[in-house]
N, C-alpha and C positions, 0 to 999 in steps of 0.2 A: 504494500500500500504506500503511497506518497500523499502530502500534506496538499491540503487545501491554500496553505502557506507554509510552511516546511516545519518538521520535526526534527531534524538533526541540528538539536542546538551544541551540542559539542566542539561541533570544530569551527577551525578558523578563529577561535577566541583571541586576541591579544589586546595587552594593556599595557599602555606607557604608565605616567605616572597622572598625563591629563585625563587618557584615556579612566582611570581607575574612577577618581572622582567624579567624572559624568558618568557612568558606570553605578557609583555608590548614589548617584543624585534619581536614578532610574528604580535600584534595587527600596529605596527606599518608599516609590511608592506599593512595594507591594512583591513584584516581580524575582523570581528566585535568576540568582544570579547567571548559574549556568543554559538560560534559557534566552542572554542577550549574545548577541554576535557583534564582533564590530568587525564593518567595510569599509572601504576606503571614506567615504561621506558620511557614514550613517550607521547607524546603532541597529540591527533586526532581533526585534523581539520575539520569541513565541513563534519566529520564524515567518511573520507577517507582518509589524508592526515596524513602519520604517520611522527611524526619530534622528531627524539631521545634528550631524558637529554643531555646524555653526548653528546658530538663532537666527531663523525666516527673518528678512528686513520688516516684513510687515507687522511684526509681531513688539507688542507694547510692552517691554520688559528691557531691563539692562543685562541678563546674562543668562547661562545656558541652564544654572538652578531655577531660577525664573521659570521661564520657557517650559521646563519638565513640569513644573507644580499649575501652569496652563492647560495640562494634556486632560484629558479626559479620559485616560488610562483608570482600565477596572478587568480582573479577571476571566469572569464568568460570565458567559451567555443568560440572559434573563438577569443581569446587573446593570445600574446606574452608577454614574458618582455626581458629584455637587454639577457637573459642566454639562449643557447639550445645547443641541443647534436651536437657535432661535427661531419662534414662528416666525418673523419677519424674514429670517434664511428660507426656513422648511416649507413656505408656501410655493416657493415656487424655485427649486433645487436647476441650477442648469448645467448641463453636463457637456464637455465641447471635448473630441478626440483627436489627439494631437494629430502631426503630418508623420512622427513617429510612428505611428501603426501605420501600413502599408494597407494599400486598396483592394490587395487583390491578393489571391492567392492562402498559403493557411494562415499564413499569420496576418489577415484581414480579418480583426474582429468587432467590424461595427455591423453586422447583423445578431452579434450578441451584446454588443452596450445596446440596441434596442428593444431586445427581448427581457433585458435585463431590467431596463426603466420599464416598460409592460409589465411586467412582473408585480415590480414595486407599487405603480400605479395601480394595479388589480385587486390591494389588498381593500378590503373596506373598514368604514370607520378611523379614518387615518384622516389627518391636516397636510401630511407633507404633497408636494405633487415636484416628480422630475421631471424633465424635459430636455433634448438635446439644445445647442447652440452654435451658431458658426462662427462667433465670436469669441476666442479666445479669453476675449479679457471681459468679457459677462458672463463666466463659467465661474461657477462654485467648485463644483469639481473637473478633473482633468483626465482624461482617462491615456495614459502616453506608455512607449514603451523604457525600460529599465534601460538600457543602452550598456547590458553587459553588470549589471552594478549586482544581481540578485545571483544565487546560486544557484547549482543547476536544478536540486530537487525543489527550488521557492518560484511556486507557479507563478506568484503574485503578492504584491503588497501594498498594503495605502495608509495614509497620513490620518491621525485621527480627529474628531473635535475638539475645539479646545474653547477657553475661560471665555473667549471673545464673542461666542456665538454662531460660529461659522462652523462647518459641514471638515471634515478631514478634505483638505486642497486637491488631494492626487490618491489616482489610483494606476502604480505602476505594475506592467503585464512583463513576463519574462518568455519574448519571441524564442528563447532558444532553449526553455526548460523541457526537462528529460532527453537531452540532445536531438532537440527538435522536433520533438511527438506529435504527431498533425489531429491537434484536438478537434474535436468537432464543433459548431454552432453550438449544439444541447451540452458541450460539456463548457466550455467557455460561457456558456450563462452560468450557468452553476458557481465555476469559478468567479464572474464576476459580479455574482449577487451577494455572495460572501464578504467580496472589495467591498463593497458598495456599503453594506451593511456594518463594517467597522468604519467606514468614513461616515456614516449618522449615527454610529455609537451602539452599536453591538458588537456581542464580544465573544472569546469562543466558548465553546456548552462543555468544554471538554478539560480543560486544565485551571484547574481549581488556583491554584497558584498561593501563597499566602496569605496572612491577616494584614487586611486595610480598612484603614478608618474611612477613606473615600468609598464603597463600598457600600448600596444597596440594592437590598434586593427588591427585584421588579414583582409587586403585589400580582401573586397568580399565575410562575410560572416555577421552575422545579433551578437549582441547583448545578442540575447535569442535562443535558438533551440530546439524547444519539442521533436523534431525525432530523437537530438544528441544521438548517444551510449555513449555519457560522459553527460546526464542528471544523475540531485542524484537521482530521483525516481526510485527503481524497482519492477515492479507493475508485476512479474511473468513472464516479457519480453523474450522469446525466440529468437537465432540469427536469422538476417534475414540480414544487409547489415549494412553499413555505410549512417548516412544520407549525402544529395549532400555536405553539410554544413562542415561535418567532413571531408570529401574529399578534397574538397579544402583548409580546414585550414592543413592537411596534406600535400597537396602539397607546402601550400607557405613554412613549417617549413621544410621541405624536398623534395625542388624542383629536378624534374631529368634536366638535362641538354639537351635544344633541340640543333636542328644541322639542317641545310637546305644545300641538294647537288642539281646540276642544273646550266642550261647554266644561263650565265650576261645578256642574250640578246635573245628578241625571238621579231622574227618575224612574224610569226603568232601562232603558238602556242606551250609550252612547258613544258616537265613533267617533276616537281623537289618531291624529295624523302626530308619527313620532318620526323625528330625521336624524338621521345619524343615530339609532339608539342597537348597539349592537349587544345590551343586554335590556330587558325591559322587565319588569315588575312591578306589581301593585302590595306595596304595603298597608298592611290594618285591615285585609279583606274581608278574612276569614270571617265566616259565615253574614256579611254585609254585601260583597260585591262579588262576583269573578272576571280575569280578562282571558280575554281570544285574542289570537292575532292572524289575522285577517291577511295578512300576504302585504305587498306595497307600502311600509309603514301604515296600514292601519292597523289599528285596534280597537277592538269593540269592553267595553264595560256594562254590563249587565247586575242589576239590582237584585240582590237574594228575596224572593218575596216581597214582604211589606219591612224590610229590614234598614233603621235609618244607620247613619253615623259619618263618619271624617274617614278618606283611605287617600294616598296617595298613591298616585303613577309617578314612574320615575325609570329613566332611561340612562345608560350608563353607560362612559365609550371613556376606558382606561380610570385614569386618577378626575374624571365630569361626569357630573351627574346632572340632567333636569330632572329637576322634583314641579308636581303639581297636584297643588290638594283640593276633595274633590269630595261635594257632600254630596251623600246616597240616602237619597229620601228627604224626608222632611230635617231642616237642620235641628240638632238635638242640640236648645240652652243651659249648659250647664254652667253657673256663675258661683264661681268658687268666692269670689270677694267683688263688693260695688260699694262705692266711694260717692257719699253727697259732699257737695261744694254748694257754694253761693259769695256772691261779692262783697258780701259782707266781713269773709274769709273768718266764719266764726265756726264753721266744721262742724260735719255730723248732722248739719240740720238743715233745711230749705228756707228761707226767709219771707215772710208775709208782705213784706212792707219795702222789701227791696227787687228787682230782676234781677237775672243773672245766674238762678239755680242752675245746675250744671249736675251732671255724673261720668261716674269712669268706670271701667274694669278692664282686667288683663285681658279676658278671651274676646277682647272686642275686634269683626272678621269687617273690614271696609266693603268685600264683599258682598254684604246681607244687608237686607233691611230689615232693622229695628221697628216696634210697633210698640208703643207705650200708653197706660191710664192710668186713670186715678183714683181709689177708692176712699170714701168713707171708712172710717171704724164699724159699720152695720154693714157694709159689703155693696153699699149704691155706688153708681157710676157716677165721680163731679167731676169727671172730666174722661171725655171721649175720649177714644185710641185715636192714637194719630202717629204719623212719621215723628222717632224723635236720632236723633245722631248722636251716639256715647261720643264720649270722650274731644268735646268741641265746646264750645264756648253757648250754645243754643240754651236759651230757658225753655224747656217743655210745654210746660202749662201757664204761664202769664203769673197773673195776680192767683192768690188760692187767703181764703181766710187761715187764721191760725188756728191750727187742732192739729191731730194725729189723724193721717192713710196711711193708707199701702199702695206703694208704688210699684204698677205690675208691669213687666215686659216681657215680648215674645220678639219671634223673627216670623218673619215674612218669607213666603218662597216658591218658584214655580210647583217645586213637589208638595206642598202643604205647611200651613202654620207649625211652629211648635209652641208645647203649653206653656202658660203664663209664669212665670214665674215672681211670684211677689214680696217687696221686703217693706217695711216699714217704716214710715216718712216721720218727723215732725216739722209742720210748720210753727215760722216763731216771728218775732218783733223783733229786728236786728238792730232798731234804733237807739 
C-alpha cells in the first residue's frame, strides 16, 4: 500500500542546528517528531503536510515560531483547532491550476480538480462553494505541480489554514510519484479530494498523533475513520463519495444556515418549509404534536387530538440551529408571577385617582393576544374584556372606584380561548 500522502517518515531526516529549532517549534504543536521530514524548502509532515523554511511574505508575523502557532495544525480526522477558513473565504473558495500541470496526456489533471470541486460542491448543508478561476491571482487555492520537491512514495501535499482566515494556498501534485504511475481520472480525484480537504482543514482519520491543547473534537464524528477520504493510506483507492464521517465534520467547519417558515400556531395541522435543515426535530411533542417530512423541505405538524401546549421545531446543520416555537391548540396561560404597577409607583396596588395602572409577567409571548376584565368581589362584570398588552405602559380599564376585584386574563387565539385566569386587585387613593 502507499500513502495518500506518504508514510515513510523515517528517512531523509536531517537537522542543523536551525533546522532542530523549527523542528522543536512544529513538535511542539503536537506532532511526534519522527513523522517530520525536512527538504530542501520545507518541513513534510505526516508525509502531507508541506510547512515552508522561510515565512510566506504575506503572512502577519515577524518569525518562523510565529508563523507555526498560525497553522491550523491538529491531528485527527473529525478535529478542529482554535483557526479555520472564514465565511467570507469559504463562500466562494477559487481554485486556479497552474501552467505547471501539463494539458495533456497522464499527468493532465484538470478533469480531476473538476470532479474534485463536484465532489465538494455535492455535499449538502455546507456554506462553503468552490469554483475554478483563470486568474491566478483571485485563486485561494493553487493546484500546481511539486517541480521535483516531494518524494517519490508522496503522491501529494498542501498548505494548510491558518490564524488569518484563508483556505491552505497550494495544493502541490507529484507528476512523477511511484516512478511515474499513470493514475487515472477516479484515482486522482481521490487523491485530490484529500488535498483539498486538508487545505479547509481536515485532517487524517488515521494517526492519532499526541496531546494538544489546540485540539477539538468535531461534535459527532469518531476519533478514527477507515472510510475517511482524509485517511494516509492509499491503497489504489478510486473516487466513490465522502465517508458519512467526512460529511459531517464538513458541515460543522462549514455549516449552511437553516431557516424555518410556517404559521406560530396550528390547530390541527400545519406545513412549514425548512432550508438547509439537515437534521430536523420537534421538541416537547410527545403526546401534543407529531412531525412528517414531506420530501422538499417540507414538513407537516399534526395536532395529537384535542391536545394543547408549547413544542418547538428546530433544524440543525453542524454547531446552527433554527428553533421555532409553536403552540398546539389553544395556548395554555400559565402565570407563574404578575406584577401590578401604577404611576403613583406605590406597588402592589392599582390607583383610583391616578392613570397609569400597568402589569407584567415573565411568560408574557408578543405573539398572542391578551384579553383582560374586571371583576367585582360578588363575581359581576365592571369592566368588559377587552384587548389589554402586558408589560407596556397601557392603563387597562381607565378610572375604577376604590374597592377590591379580580383581575382576570386569558389569551386569544385562532385554535381557541384559554381559561381565565384570575388574581386579585386593590384599588386605592394614591393621593
Amino acid at each position: 500500500m502507499l500513502s495518500s500522502c506518504n508514510k515513510d517518515f523515517e528517512k531523509g531526516l536531517s537537522e542543523t542546528a536551525n533546522t532542530n529549532l523549527q523542528i522543536d517549534e512544529i513538535v511542539k504543536l503536537g506532532f511526534q517528531r519522527e513523522s517530520i521530514v525536512e527538504l530542501k524548502k520545507y518541513y513534510l509532515v505526516e508525509g502531507c503536510y508541506l510547512i515552508p523554511k522561510v515565512v510566506p511574505k504575506d503572512f502577519k508575523g515577524s518569525d518562523f515560531k510565529d508563523y507555526i502557532k498560525s497553522l491550523a495544525i491538529d491531528k485527527k480526522a473529525q478535529y478542529r483547532t482554535d483557526y479555520s477558513v472564514s465565511p467570507t473565504v469559504s463562500s466562494s473558495i477559487k481554485i486556479w491550476v497552474s501552467g505547471t500541470i501539463p494539458t495533456g496526456g497522464t499527468d493532465d489533471w484538470r478533469t480531476a480538480v473538476q470532479n474534485a470541486i463536484n465532489a465538494y460542491n455535492n455535499v449538502q448543508y455546507v456554506s462553503y462553494h468552490l469554483e475554478l478561476t483563470n486568474s491566478s491571482s483571485m485563486a485561494n487555492i493553487i493546484i500546481q505541480s511539486d517541480n521535483g520537491t516531494l518524494p517519490d512514495g508522496t503522491l501529494a501535499s498542501a498548505y494548510l489554514p491558518n490564524a488569518n482566515g484563508n483556505t491552505g494556498s497550494s495544493v502541490f501534485v507529484n507528476l512523477d510519484a511511484m516512478s511515474n504511475y499513470p493514475f487515472s481520472d477516479s484515482e486522482k480525484t481521490y487523491i485530490l479530494c484529500h488535498e483539498l480537504g486538508h487545505a479547509l482543514g481536515l485532517r487524517h482519520s488515521d494517526i492519532p498523533g499526541v496531546s494538544n491543547p489546540l485540539n477539538y473534537l468535531i461534535p459527532g464524528t469518531p476519533t478514527s475513520d477507515p472510510n475517511s477520504i482524509m485517511h494516509s493510506i492509499w491503497s489504489f483507492h478510486t473516487w466513490n463519495d465522502f465517508s458519512s464521517d467526512d460529511k459531517t465534520a464538513l458541515r460543522y467547519l462549514f455549516p449552511a444556515t437553516p431557516t424555518i417558515t410556517g404559521s406560530g400556531a396550528v390547530c390541527s395541522e400545519e406545513t412549514y418549509t425548512v432550508v438547509n435543515g439537515h437534521t430536523v426535530i420537534l421538541e416537547n411533542g410527545n403526546g401534543i404534536a407529531t412531525l412528517t417530512n414531506l420530501g422538499g423541505n417540507q414538513y407537516k405538524i399534526t395536532r395529537v387530538g384535542s391536545a394543547n401546549g408549547k413544542v418547538t421545531l428546530k433544524a440543525i446543520v453542524g454547531p446552527k440551529a433554527a428553533n421555532k416555537i409553536i403552540d398546539i391548540g389553544a395556548p395554555d396561560l400559565q402565570l407563574t408571577t404578575i406584577e401590578f404597577k401604577n404611576s403613583a409607583n406605590t406597588g402592589g396596588s392599582w390607583c383610583s385617582s391616578h392613570m397609569g395602572n400597568t402589569f407584567e409577567f415573565n411568560e408574557f409571548d408578543a405573539n398572542i393576544v391578551y384579553e383582560a376584565r374586571l371583576l367585582d368581589m360578588f363575581g359581576n362584570v365592571v369592566k368588559l374584556p377587552r384587548t389589554v398588552y402586558p408589560n407596556s405602559t397601557q392603563d387597562p380599564f381607565g378610572y375604577v372606584p376604590i374597592g377590591w376585584y379580580t383581575f382576570e386574563i386569558k389569551t386569544k387565539h385562532s385554535c381557541g380561548d384559554s381559561d381565565w385566569i384570575g388574581y386579585e386587585i386593590e384599588y386605592v387613593n394614591c393621593n
